[in-house]
C-alpha positions as CSV (number, residue, x, y, z in Angstrom):
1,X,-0.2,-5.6,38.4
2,X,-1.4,-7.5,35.8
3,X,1.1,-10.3,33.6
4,X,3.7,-9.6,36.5
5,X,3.9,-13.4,37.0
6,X,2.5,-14.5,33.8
7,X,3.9,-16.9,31.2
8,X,4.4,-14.4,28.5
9,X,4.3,-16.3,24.7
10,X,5.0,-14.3,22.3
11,X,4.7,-16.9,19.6
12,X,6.7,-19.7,18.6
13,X,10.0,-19.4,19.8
14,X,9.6,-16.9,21.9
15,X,8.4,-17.9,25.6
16,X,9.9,-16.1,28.9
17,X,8.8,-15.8,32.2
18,X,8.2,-12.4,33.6
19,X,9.9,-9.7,33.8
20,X,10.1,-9.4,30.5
21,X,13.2,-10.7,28.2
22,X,13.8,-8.1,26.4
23,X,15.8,-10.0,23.8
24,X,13.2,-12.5,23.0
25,X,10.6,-9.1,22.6
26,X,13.7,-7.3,20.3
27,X,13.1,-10.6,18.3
28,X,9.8,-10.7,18.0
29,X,9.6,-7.0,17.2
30,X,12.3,-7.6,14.4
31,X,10.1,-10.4,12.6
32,X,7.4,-8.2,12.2
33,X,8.1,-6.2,9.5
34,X,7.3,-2.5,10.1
35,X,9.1,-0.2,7.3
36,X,7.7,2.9,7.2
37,X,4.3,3.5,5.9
38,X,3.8,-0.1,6.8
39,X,4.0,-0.2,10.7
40,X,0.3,-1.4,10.6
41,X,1.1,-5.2,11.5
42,X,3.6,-4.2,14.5
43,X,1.8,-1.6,15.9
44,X,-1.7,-4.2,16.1
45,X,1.3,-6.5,18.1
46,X,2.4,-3.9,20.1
47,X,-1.1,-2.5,21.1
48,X,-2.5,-6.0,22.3
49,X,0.7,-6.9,23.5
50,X,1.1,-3.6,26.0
51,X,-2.9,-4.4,26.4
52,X,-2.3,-7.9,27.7
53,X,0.2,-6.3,30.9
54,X,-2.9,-4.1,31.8
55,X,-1.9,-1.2,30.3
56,X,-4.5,1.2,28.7
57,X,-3.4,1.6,25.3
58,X,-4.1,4.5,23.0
59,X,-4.2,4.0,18.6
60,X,-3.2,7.4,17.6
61,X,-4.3,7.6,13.8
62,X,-1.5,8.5,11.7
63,X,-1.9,9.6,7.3
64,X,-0.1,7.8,5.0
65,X,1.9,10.4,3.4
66,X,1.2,10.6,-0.7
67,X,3.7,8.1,-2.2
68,X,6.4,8.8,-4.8
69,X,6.1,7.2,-8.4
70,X,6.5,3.2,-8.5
71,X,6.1,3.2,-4.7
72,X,3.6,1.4,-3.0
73,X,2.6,-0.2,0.7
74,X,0.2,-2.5,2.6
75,X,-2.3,-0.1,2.9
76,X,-3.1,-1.1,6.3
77,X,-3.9,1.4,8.8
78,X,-1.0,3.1,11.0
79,X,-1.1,4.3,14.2
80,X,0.9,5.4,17.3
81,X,1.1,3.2,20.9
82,X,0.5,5.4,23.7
83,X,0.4,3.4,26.9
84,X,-0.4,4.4,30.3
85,X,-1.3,2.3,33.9
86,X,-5.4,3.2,34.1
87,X,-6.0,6.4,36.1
88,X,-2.4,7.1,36.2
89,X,-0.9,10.0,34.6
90,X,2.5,9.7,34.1
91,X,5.0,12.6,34.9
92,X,8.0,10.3,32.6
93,X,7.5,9.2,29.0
94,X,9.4,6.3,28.1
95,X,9.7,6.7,23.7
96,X,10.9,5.5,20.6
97,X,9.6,4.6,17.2
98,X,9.0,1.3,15.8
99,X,9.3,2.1,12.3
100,X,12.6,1.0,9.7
101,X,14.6,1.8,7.2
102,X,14.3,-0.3,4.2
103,X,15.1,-3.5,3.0
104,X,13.6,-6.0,5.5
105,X,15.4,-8.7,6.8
106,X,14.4,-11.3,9.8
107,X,16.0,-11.6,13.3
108,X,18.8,-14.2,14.4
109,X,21.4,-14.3,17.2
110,X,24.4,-15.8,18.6
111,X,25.7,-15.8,21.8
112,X,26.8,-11.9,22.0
113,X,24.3,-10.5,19.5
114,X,20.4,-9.9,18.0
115,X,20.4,-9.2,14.5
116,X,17.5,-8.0,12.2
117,X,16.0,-4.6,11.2
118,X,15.4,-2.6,13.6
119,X,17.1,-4.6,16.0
120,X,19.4,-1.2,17.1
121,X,17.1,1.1,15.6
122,X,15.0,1.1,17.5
123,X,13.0,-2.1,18.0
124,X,15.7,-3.3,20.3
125,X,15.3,-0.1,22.6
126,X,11.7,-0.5,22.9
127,X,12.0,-3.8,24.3
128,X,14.5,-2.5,27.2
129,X,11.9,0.5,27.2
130,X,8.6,-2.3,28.3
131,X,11.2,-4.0,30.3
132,X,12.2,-0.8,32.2
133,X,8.7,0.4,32.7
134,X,7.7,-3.1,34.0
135,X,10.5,-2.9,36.5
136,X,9.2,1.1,37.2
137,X,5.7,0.0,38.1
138,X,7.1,-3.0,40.3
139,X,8.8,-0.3,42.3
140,X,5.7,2.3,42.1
141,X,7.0,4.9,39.8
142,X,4.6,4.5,36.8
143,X,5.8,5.7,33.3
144,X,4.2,6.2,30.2
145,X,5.2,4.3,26.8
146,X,4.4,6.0,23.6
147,X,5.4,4.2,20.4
148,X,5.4,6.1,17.3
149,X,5.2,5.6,13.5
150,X,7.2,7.5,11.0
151,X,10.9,8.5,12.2
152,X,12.4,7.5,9.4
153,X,11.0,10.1,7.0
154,X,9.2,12.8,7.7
155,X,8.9,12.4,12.3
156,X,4.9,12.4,11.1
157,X,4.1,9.9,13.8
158,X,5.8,11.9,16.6
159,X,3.8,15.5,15.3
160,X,0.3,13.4,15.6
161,X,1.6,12.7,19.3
162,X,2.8,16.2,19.9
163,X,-1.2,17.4,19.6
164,X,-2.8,14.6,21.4
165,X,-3.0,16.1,24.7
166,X,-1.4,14.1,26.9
167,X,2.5,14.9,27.5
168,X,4.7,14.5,30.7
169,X,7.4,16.2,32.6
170,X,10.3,14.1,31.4
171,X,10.3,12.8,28.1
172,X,13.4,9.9,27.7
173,X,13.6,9.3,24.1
174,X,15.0,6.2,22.9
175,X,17.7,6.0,19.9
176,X,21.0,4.3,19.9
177,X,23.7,5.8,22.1
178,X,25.4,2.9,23.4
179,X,23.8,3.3,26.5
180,X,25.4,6.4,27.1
181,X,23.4,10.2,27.5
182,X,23.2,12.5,25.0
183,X,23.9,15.8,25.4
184,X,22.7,17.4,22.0
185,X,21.2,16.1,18.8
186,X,22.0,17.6,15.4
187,X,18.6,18.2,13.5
188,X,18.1,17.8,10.2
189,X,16.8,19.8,7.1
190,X,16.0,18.1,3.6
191,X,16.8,20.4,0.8
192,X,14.9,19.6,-2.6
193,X,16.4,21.2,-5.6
194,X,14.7,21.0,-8.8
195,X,16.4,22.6,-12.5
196,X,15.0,23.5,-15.2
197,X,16.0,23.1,-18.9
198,X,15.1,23.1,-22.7
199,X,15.1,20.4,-24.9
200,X,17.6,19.8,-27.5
201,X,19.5,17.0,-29.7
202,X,22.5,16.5,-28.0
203,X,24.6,17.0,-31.2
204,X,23.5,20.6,-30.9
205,X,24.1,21.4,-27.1
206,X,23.8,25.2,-28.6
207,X,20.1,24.9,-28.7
208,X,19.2,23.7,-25.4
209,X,20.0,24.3,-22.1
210,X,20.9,21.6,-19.5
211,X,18.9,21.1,-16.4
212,X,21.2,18.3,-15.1
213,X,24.2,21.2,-15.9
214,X,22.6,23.6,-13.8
215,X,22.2,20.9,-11.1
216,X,25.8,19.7,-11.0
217,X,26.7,23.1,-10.9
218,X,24.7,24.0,-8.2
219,X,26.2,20.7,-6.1
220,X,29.5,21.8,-6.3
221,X,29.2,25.1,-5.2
222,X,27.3,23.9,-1.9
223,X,29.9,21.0,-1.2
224,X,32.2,24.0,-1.5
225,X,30.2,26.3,1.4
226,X,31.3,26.7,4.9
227,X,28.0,25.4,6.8
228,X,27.6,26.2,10.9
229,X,29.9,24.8,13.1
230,X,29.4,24.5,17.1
231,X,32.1,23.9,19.4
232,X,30.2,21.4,20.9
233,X,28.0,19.2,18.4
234,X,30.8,19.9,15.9
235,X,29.9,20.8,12.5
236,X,27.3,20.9,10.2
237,X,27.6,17.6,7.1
238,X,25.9,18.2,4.1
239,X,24.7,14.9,2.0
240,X,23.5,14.3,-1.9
241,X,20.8,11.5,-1.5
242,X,19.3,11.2,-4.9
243,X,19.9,12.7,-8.3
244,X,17.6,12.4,-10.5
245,X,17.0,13.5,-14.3
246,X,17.2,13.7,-17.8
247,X,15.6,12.0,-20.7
248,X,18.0,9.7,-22.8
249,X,22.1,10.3,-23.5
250,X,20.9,11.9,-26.7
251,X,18.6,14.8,-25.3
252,X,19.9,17.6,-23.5
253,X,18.0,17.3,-20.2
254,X,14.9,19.8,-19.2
255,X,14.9,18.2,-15.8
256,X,16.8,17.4,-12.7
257,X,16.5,17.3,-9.3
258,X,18.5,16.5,-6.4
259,X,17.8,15.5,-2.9
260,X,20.0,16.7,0.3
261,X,20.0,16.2,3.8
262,X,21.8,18.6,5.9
263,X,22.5,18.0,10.0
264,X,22.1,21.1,11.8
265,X,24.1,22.2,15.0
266,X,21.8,25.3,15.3
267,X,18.5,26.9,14.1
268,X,17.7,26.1,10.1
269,X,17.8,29.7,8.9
270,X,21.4,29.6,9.7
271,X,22.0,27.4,7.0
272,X,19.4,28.7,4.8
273,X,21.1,31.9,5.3
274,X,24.4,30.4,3.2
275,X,22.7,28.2,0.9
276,X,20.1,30.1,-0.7
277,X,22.5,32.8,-2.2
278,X,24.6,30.0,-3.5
279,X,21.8,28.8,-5.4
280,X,20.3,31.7,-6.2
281,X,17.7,31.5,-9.5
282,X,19.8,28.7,-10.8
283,X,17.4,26.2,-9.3
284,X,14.0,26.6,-7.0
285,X,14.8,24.7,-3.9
286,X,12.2,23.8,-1.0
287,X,12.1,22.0,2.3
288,X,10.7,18.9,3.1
289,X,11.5,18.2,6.3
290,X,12.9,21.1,9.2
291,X,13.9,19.6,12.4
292,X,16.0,21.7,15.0
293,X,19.1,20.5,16.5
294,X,18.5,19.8,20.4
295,X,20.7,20.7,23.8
296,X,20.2,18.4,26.9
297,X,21.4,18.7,30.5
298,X,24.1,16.7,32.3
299,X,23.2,14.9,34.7
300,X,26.1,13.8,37.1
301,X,27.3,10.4,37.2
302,X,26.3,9.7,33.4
303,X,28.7,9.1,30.6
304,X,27.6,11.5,27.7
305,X,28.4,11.5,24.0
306,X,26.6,13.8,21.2
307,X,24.3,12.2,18.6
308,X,25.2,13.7,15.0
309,X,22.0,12.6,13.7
310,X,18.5,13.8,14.5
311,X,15.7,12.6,16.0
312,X,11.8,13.1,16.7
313,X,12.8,14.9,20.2
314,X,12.2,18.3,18.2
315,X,8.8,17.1,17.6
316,X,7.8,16.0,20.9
317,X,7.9,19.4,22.6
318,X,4.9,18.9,24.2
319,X,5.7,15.8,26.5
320,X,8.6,17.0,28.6
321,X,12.1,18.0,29.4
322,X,14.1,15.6,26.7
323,X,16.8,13.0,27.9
324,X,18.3,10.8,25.0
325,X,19.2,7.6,25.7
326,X,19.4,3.9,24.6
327,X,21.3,0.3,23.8
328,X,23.2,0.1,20.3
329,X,25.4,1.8,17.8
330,X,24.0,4.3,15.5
331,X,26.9,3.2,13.2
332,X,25.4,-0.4,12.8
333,X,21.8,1.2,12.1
334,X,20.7,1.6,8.5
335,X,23.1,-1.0,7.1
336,X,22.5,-4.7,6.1
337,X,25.0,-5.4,9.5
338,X,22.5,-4.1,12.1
339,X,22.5,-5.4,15.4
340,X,22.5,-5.3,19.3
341,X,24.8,-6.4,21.8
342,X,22.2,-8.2,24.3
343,X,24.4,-7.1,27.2
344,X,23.6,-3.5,26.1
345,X,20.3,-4.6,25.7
346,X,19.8,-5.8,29.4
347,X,22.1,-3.3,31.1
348,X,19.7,-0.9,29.2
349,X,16.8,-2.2,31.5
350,X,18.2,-1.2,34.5
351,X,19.6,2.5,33.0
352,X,15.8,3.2,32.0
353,X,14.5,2.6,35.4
354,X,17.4,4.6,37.6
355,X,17.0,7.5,35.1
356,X,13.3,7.7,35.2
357,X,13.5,7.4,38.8
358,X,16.2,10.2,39.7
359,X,14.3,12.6,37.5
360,X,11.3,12.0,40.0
361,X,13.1,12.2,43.2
């Protein structure tokens, strides 16, 4: 196959002989700077780069979603990797996204570790991912790679994929799990509650009525509720974001809004159920995001744990069974800490390629 015994440069730095290191690709992945909405540049790497192995490679368009106040981005087109040998079509779906979580910062290492955003999550597991598939091919089981945009928001990338016709039997999402399988993933719904208010002078509370009084109001009561528990994926956590609001110390408030993120153990409705009386018509309250909570098999020989976050696997319905699995700790992601043991990063290689392979024997 093509670039199996290629010098692979991957620019200064960054030179390996095939297969493919995956910690000199989690590096180069990391120093291209791919927060959401601005996963332009790595996804024109990633596309040439899968292109250059002989892969036929896919751009799936993605929107840019409408931006909030004093926000802004590159601009530059973004797009999902879909990746497939030509005239193969895959039965297993290697995945992952390649967007981050703000603020940027570069890649290093030492002798145990990569460091950089989105070395864990989840530029780190797409490198095992490319590596795995390599080693897949090698053997004759081919795989398909699809890349997406997006997972840090609103899972927008992973819905584009979900309509693009292709799919697969098996679909092995990537996210942090310490190598380990998942058996469930909570899901996640984002709860939007906006209050309303009348202007006053604050001297004269009597003659206005407090939005951001409402609001706090309304917070406790929720943080008070008893949210769906399973016996399994454990309970349902309830988080305040962002509060916004207000005018000056001086002016009783005639706005506020708050932003939550509940994790789900079951269907959303269940928690709608008990939240939406609590608020009642002290606040309107929508939805911005709904993802369901997910149950996967066992499969015997395979340490397990159960993710409490959520991922696009609830989006990806049309591209197989799901499996979750992948290098890292989730409890490293997000923070200005983030990294990846490299062991976990090469014992993640071989893991990719035996599970993709027992779920086609």
């Amino acid at each position: 196959m093509a670039g199996c015994l290629a010098i692979l440069n991957l620019g200064p730095g960054y030179a390996c002989t095939m297969p493919i290191d995956p910690i000199a690709l989690t590096r180069k992945l990391v120093d291209i700077e791919s927060t959401t909405y601005d996963e332009g540049r790595c996804g024109v790497f990633l596309a040439e780069y899968l292109e250059s192995l002989g892969y036929d490679v896919e751009r799936q368009p993605v929107e840019h979603a409408p931006l909030a106040p004093g926000a802004s981005h590159s601009g530059l087109p973004r797009f999902n990797v879909y990746a497939r040998m030509p005239g193969i079509n895959p039965l297993v779906t290697l995945s992952t996204h390649f967007d981050t979580v703000p603020p940027y910062f570069p890649s290093s290492e030492d002798d145990e570790y990569v460091y950089g955003r989105g070395s864990c999550d989840a530029k780190g597991i797409l490198a095992s991912q490319v590596a795995a598939a390599e080693k897949l091919h090698k053997n004759g089981t081919p795989v398909g790679l699809l890349y997406v945009v997006g997972e840090e928001r609103d899972s927008a990338g992973a819905k584009v994929a979900n309509q693009d016709g292709h799919g697969s039997r098996f679909l092995i999402n990537g996210e942090p799990t310490e190598n380990q399988l998942a058996l469930a993933t909570k899901g996640a719904l984002r709860v939007v509650l906006t209050a309303s208010g009348k202007m006053a002078h604050s001297a004269y509370p009597e003659l206005g009525e407090s939005a951001i009084d409402k609001l706090i109001d309304v917070l406790h009561d929720l943080r008070q509720a008893d949210l769906p528990v399973d016996e399994e994926i454990g309970p349902s956590t309830l988080n305040v974001g962002l509060i916004s609001g207000g005018r000056a110390p001086n002016v009783i408030a005639d706005a506020a809004e708050a932003q939550l993120l509940i994790r789900l153990v079951g269907p959303s409705q269940q928690v709608k159920d008990v939240i939406e009386p609590i608020i009642g018509d002290r606040c309107k309250v929508t939805y911005s995001l709904d993802l369901a909570a997910v149950r996967m098999k066992r499969i015997a020989g395979w340490p397990t744990m159960v993710a409490k976050y959520a991922t696009d696997i609830s989006s990806l319905t049309a591209w197989g069974e799901p499996l979750l699995l992948g290098p890292g700790t989730i409890h490293v992601a997000h923070t200005e800490h983030e990294r990846v043991l490299k062991r976990e990063l090469l014992e993640a290689v071989d893991k990719y390629a035996e599970l993709a392979a027992s779920l086609l024997r």
